[in-house]
C-alpha positions as CSV (number, residue, x, y, z in Angstrom):
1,X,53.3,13.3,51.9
2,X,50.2,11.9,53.8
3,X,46.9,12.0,51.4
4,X,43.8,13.6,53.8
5,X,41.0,11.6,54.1
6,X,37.7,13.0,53.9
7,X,34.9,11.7,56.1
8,X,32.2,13.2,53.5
9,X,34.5,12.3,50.6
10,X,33.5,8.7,51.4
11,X,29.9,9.4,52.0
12,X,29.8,11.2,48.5
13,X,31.4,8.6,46.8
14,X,29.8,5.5,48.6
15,X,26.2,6.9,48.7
16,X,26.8,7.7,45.1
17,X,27.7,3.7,44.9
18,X,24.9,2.7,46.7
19,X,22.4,4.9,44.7
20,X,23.5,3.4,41.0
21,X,23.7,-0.1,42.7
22,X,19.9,0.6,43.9
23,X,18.5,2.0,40.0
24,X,20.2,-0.7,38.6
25,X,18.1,-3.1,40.9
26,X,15.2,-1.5,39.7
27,X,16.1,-1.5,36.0
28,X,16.7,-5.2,36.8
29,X,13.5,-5.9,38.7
30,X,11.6,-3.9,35.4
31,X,12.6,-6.2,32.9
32,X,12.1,-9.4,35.0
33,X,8.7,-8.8,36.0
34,X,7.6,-7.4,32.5
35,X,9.6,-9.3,30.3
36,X,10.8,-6.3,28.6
37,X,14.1,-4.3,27.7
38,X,12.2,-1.0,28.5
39,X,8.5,0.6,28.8
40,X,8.8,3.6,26.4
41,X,11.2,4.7,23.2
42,X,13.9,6.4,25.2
43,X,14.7,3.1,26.7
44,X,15.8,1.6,23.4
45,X,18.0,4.8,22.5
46,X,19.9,4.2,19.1
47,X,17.3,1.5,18.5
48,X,14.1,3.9,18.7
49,X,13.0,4.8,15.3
50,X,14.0,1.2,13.6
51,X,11.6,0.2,16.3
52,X,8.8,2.9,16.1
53,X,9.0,2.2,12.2
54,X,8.6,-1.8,12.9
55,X,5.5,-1.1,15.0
56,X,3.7,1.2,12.3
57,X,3.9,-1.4,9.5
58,X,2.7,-3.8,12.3
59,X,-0.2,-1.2,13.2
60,X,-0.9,-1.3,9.7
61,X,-0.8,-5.0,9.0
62,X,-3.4,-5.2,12.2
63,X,-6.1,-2.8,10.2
64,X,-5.7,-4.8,6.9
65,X,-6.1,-8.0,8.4
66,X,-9.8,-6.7,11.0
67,X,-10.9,-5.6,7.5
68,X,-9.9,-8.7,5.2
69,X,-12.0,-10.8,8.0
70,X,-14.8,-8.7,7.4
71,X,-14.4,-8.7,3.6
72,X,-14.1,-12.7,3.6
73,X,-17.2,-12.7,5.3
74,X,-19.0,-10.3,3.5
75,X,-18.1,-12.5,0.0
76,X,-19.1,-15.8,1.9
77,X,-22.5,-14.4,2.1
78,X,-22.3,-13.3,-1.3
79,X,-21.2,-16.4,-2.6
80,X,-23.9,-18.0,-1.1
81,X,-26.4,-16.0,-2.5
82,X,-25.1,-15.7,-5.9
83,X,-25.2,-20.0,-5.8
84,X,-28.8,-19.4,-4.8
85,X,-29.3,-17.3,-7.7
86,X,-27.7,-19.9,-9.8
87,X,-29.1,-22.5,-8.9
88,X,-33.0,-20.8,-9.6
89,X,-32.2,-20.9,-12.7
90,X,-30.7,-24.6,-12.7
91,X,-33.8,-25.3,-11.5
92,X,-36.1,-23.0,-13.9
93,X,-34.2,-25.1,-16.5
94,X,-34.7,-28.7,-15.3
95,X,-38.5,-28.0,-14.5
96,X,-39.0,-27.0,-18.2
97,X,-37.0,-30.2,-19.1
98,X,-39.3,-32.5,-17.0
99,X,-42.4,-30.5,-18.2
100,X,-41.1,-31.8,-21.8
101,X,-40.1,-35.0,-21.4
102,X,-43.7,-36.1,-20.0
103,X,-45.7,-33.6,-22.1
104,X,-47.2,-32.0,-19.2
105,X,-46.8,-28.7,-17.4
106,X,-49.3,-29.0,-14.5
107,X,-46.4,-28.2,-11.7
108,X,-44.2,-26.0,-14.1
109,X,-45.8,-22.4,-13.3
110,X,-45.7,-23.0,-9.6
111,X,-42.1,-24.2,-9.8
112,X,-41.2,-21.2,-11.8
113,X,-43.1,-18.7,-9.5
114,X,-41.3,-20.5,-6.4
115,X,-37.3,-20.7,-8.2
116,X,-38.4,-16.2,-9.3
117,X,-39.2,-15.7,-5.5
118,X,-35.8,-17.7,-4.7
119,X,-34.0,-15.1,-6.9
120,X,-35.2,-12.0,-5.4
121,X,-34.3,-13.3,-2.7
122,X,-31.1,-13.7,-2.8
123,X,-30.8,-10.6,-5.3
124,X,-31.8,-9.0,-2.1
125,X,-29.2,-10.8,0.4
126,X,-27.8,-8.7,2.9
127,X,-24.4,-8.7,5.0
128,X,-24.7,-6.7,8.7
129,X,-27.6,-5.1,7.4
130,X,-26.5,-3.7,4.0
131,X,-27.5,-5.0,0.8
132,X,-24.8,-6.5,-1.4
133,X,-26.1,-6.3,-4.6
134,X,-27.5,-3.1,-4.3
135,X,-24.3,-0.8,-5.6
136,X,-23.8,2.0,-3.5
137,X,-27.6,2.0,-2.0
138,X,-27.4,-0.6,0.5
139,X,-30.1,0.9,2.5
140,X,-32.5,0.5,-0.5
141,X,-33.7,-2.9,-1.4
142,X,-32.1,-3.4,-5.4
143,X,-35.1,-5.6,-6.6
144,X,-38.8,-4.6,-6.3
145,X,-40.7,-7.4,-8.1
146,X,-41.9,-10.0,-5.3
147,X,-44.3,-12.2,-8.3
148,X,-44.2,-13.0,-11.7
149,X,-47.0,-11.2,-12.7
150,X,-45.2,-7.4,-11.6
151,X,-43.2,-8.3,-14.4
152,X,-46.1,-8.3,-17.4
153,X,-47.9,-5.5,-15.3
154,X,-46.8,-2.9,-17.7
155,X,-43.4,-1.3,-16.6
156,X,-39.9,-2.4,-18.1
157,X,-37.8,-5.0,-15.8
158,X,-35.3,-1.9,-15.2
159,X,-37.6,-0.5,-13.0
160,X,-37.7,-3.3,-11.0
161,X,-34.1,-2.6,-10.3
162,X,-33.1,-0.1,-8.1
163,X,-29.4,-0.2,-7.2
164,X,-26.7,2.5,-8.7
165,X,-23.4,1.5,-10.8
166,X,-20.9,1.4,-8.1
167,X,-19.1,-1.6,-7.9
168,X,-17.5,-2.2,-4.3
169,X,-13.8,-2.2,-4.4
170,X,-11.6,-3.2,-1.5
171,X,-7.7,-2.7,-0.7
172,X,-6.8,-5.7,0.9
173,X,-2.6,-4.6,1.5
174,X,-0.7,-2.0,0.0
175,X,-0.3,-3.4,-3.1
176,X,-3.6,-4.9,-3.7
177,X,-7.3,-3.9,-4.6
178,X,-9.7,-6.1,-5.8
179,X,-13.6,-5.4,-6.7
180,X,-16.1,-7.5,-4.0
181,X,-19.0,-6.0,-5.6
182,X,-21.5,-7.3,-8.3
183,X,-25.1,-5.9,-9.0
184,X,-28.4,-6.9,-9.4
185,X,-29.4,-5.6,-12.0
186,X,-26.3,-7.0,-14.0
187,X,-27.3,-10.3,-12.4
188,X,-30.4,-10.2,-12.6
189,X,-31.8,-8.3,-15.6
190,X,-31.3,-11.3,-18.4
191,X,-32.7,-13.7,-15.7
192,X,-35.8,-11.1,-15.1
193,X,-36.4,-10.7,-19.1
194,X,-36.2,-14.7,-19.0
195,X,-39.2,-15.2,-16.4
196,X,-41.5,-12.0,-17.9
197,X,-40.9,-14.0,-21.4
198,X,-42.7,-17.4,-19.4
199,X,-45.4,-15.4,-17.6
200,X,-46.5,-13.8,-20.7
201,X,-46.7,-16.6,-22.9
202,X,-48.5,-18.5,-20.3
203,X,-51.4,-15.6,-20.0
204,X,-51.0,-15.0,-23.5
205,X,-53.3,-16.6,-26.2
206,X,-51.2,-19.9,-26.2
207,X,-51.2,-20.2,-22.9
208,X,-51.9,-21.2,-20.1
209,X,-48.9,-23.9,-19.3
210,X,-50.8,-26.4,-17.2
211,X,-52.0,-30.2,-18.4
212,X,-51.0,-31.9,-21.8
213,X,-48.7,-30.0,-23.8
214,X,-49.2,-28.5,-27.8
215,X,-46.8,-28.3,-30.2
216,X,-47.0,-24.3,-30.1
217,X,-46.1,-24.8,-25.9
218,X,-43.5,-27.4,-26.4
219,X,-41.6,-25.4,-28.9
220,X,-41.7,-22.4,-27.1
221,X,-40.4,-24.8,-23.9
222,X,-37.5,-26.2,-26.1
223,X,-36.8,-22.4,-26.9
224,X,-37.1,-21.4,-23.1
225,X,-34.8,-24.1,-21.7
226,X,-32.0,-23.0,-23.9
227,X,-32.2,-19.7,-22.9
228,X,-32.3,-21.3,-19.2
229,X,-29.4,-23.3,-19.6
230,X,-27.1,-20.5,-20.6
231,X,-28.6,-18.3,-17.4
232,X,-27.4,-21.0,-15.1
233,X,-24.0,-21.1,-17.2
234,X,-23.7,-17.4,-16.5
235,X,-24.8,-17.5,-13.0
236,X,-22.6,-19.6,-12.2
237,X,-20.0,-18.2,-13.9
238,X,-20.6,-14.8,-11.6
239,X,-20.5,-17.2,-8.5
240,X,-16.9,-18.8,-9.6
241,X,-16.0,-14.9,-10.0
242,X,-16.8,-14.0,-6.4
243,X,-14.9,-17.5,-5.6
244,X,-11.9,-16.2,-6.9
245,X,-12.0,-12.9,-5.5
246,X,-11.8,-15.1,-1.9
247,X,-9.2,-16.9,-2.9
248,X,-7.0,-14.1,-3.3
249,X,-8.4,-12.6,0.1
250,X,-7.3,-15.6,1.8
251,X,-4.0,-15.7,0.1
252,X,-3.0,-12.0,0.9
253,X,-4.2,-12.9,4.7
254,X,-1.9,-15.9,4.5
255,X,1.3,-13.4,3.2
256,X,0.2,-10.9,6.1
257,X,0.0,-13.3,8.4
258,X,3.7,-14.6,7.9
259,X,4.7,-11.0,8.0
260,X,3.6,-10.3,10.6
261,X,5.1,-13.3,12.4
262,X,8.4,-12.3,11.1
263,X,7.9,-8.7,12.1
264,X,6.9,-9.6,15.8
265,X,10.1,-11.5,15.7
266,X,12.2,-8.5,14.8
267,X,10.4,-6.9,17.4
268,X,10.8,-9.0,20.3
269,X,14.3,-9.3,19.5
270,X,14.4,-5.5,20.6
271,X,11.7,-5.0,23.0
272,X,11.7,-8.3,24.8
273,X,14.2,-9.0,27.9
274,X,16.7,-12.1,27.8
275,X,15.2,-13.4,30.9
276,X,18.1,-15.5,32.0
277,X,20.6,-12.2,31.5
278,X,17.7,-10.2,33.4
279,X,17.8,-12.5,36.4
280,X,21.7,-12.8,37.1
281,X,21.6,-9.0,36.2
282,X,19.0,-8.8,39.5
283,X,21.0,-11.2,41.5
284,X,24.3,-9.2,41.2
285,X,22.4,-6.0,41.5
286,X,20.8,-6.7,44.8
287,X,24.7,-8.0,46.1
288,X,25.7,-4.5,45.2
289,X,22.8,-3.1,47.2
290,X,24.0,-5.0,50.2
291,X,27.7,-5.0,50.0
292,X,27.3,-1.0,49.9
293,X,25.1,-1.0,52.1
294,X,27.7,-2.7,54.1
295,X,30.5,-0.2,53.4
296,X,28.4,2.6,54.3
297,X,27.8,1.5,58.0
298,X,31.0,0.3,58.5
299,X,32.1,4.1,57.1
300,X,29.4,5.4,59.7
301,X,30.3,2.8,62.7
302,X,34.6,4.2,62.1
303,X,33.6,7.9,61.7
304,X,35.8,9.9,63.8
305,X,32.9,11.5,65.9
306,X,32.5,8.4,67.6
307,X,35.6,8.6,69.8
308,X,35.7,12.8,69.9
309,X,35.0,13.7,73.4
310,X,32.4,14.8,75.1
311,X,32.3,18.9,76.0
């Protein structure tokens, strides 16, 4: 028994060739020029949702570290300003001290009005246009007073305050929230009390503190520079708080950072092409091409309509 051969049989099945050998080209071609195993999920197949899950946590990972740079810039500036802060008071102190030690006080007041507008200052610091130590008003400037004398002007040093109680907190991963924010009026309202106790003794009866020093003046300076000493003390102690908060910032940014690594890894391992597979893939893709190529015009040059005659 003769098997029949069928002209279109062989068309079918070599076109049919010809066609896979051509979309595996392309496939081929894809991954060489981008690098990649495919250009959307239903490339990966069984592979799909381990990868779609990957890229979420990586998403996620993206958002926390954009807004731990913000925060670690936002308690830079703080830091800053609370050191500022800390080191009025430093200075509040040491000017007394010198105001003692040569029994003299000419320069003290103008030192103490100059370290009080140093305070408000940076009581009233501000990051991208917000003010830190305000609370949860950071449009509205937390302390009013701009000279000594507001403070014995007749209201209490609370109204010179103007921030609320909310203390900002911050989530820096999913385990982790920490509290950025401190207020001025926490900061500042033993340090405000401090300088209105200064002003008023020095427009009071015993004042004013300027030329030789009495005994009533220098005891209420030894007083007054004790009181200093522990503002500084707490000050600073407020600053080293803030320092700690950005030390575990930059720590959790450090673990995030090596996660991420290690999840880009696991992703590339699934996304990204093997380039050296890729290119002999391409090389014996574009042979198929030819070779059916090939086939199919020598199965078009033998077809038996060549040599049928003529009517």
């Amino acid at each position: 028994m003769v098997d029949r051969v069928s002209t279109f049989g062989s068309y079918s099945a070599i076109l049919a060739n010809l066609m896979a050998a051509e979309n595996a080209q392309t496939v081929a071609e894809n991954k060489v020029s981008s690098t990649k195993n495919g250009s959307n999920l239903k490339d990966f197949a069984s592979q799909a949702e381990t990868l779609t899950a990957m890229q979420a946590v990586d998403a996620r990972i993206t958002n926390y570290q954009s807004q731990n740079t913000i925060i670690a810039a936002k308690l830079t500036t703080q830091d800053q300003a609370l050191t500022s802060v800390a080191a009025s008071a430093t200075a509040v102190r040491q000017a007394i001290a010198d105001a003692l030690a040569a029994g003299n006080a000419d320069a003290l007041m103008q030192e103490v009005q100059g370290q009080f507008q140093t305070a408000v200052s940076g009581l009233n610091t501000q990051y991208d246009g917000k003010y830190l130590f305000a609370g949860g008003q950071v449009n509205t400037q937390p302390v009013t007073a701009t000279q000594l004398t507001d403070l014995t002007a007749g209201p209490p040093i609370s109204s010179f305050f103007q921030n609320d109680n909310f203390q900002v907190q911050a989530k820096l991963d999913d385990t982790t929230t920490v509290t950025t924010g401190q207020l001025a009026s926490t900061l500042g309202t033993p340090m405000m009390q401090a300088f209105q106790a200064i002003q008023a003794f020095n427009a009071g009866p015993s004042g004013p503190l300027s030329g030789p020093l009495n005994a009533t003046q220098q005891a209420f300076l030894t007083s007054a520079m004790t009181t200093w000493a522990g503002l500084g003390t707490s000050l600073t102690t407020a600053a080293a708080q803030n320092g700690l908060v950005q030390q575990q910032v930059d720590t959790v940014k450090t673990n995030l950072d090596t996660q991420q690594v290690s999840l880009t890894s696991m992703i590339g391992n699934i996304t990204d092409a093997d380039m050296a597979k890729a290119a002999t893939d391409l090389s014996n893709a574009q042979l198929t091409v030819q070779a059916s190529a090939k086939v199919l015009q020598a199965l078009q040059s033998s077809s038996l309509l060549s040599i049928l005659p003529v009517a």
